[in-house]
N, C-alpha and C positions, 0 to 999 in steps of 0.2 A: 825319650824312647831309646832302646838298645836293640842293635841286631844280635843276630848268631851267627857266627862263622866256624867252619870247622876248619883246621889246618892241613891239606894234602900231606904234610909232610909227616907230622908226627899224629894227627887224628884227633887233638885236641880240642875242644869245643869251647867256648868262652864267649863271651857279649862285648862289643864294642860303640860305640856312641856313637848316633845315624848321623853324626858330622864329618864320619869315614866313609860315608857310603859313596858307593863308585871307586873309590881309591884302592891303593894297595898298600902294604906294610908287611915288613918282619914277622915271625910268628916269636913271639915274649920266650917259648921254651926250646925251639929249634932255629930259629932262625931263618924258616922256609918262607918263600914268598905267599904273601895270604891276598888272595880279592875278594875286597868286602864288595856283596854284589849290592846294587841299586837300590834305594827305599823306593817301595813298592807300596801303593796304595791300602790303604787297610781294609780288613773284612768288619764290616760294622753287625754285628748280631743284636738284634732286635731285642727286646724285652718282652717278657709273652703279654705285658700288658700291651703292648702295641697292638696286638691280633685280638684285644678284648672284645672290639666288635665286628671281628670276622677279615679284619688284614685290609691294606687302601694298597690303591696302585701308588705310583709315579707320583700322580697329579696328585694324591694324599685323597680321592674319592673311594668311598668305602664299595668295597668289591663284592662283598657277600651281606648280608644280614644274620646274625646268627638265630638260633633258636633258643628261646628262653625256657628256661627249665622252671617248671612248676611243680614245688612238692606237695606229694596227696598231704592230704589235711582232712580231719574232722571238721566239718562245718553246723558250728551250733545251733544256728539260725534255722537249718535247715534240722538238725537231730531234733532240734526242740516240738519244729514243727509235725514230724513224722510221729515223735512221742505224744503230741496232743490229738492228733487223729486217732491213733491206735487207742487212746482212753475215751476218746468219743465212742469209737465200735465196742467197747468193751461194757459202755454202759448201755447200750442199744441191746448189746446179747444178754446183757443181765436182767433188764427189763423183760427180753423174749423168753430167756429161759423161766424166769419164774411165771409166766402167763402159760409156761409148757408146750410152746412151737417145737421145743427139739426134742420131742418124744418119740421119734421113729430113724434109725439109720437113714434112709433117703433123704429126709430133711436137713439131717446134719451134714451129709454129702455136698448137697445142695451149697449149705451155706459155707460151708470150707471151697469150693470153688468161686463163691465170689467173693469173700475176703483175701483168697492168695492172693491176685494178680495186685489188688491195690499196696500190700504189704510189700512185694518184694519190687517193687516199683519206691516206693515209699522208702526201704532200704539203699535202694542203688542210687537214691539221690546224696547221702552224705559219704556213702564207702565206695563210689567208683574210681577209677584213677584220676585223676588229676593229670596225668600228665598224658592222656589220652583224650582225643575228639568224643566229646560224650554222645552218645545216643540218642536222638530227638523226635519226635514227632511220631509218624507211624514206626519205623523202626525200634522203638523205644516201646512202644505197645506190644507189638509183634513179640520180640524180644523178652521182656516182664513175664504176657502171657504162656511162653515154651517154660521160662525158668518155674512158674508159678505149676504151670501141670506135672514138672517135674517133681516138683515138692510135696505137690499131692500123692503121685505116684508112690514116693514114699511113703507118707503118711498110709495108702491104701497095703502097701508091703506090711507095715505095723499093724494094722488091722487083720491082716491074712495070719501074720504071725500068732497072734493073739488067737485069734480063732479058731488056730493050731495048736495051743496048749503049748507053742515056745516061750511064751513070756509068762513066766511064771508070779511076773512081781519080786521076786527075789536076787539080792544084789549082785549073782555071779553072772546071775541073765542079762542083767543092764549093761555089764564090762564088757563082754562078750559083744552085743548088740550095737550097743550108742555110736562107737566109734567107727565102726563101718558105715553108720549113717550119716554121720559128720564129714567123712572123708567122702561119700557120693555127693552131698549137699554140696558142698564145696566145690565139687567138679562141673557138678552144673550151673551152678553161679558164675563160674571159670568160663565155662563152654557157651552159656547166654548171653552173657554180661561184661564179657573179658574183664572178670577182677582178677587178680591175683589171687592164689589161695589160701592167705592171710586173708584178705577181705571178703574170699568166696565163704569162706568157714565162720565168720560173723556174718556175712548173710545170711545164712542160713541159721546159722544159732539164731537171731533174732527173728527170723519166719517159726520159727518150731517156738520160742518164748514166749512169742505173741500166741499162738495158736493152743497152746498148752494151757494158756492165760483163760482163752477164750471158751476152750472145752470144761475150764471149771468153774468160770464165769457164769454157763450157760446151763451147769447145775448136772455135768455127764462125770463130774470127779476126777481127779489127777488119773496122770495115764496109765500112774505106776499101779494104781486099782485098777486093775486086771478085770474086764467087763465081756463076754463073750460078742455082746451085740455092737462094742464098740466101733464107731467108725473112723475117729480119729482122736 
């Protein structure tokens, strides 16, 4: 190890070998007298892997715990499962539509409220955050149920529209339209659910999929066919 000394006399700075320290000597360019000052204990800097589990005292016992970061994840197990339900209710409404239960608005009202709340329940099981305390029990109902009326609500804005003679079926109407409902969709999937709005905006796309699925499953024809008595 070397110190640094700087010369009083000419201000010259150079290293000397800590086997001078404490002493004095000549300075090599002036000749001024120099004191090499005292080795002094060193400053040891830790390596950040040291503090990899949150820093230890003295005693070397760990002082903190840290928090383990979980990244969101697609979970298949669970996407699998949600997709096999939604093909259960799909053959259920297929069965219904063709015996003709969904022959009147009211009915179809009906059954779009109790398929929401299980779908977007169903949803928030594989695109919630991960690195958030999930939602449980009643909470988790409560919660589902706001996001699911909120869904509908749209879908009932679509039907008003419709009814309105705004939706023509034609494709400058849809530009216009889709993406205003995508970015509310999103906001309340955001606002129920605390997804983010990457995962609020496939919530919702997959609630209006599924449902879109279902209305022509159930024999009421795609949405882009433009139906005055439509209800969703």
């Amino acid at each position: 190890m070397s110190i640094l000394v700087v010369c009083p006399g000419c201000h010259k700075s150079f290293r000397v070998s800590d086997k001078f320290a404490g002493k004095s000597g000549a300075c090599p360019k002036c000749k001024a007298r120099i004191d090499v000052p005292a080795k002094t204990e060193e400053v040891k800097v830790h390596a950040p892997t040291a503090f990899a589990e949150g820093g230890r005292s003295v005693s070397g016992k760990l002082i903190t715990k840290p928090i383990t970061r979980v990244e969101t994840r697609l979970e298949p197990v669970k996407a699998i499962t949600a997709g096999a339900a939604v093909l259960v209710v799909l053959i259920v409404t297929w069965g219904m539509g063709r015996a003709g239960v969904f022959g009147s608005g009211p009915v179809c009202a009906v059954g779009l409220l109790l398929v929401s709340p299980p779908l977007v329940l169903a949803a928030y099981t594989f695109l919630r955050n991960e690195e958030l305390e999930p939602y449980r029990g009643l909470a988790l109902y409560l919660r589902s149920t706001a996001c699911a009326a909120g869904y509908v609500i749209l879908w009932g804005a679509y039907a008003y529209m419709s009814a309105m003679g705004l939706m023509t079926g034609e494709l400058w109407s849809w530009i216009f339209v889709v993406p205003p409902f995508l970015i509310v969709g999103a906001m309340v999937a955001l606002g129920c659910l605390d997804l983010d709005f990457g995962n609020g905006f496939f919530h919702y796309a997959f609630y209006v999929l599924v449902t879109v699925l279902l209305r022509w499953t159930a024999g009421l024809g795609w949405i882009w066919e433009v139906a005055d008595s439509a209800v969703f």
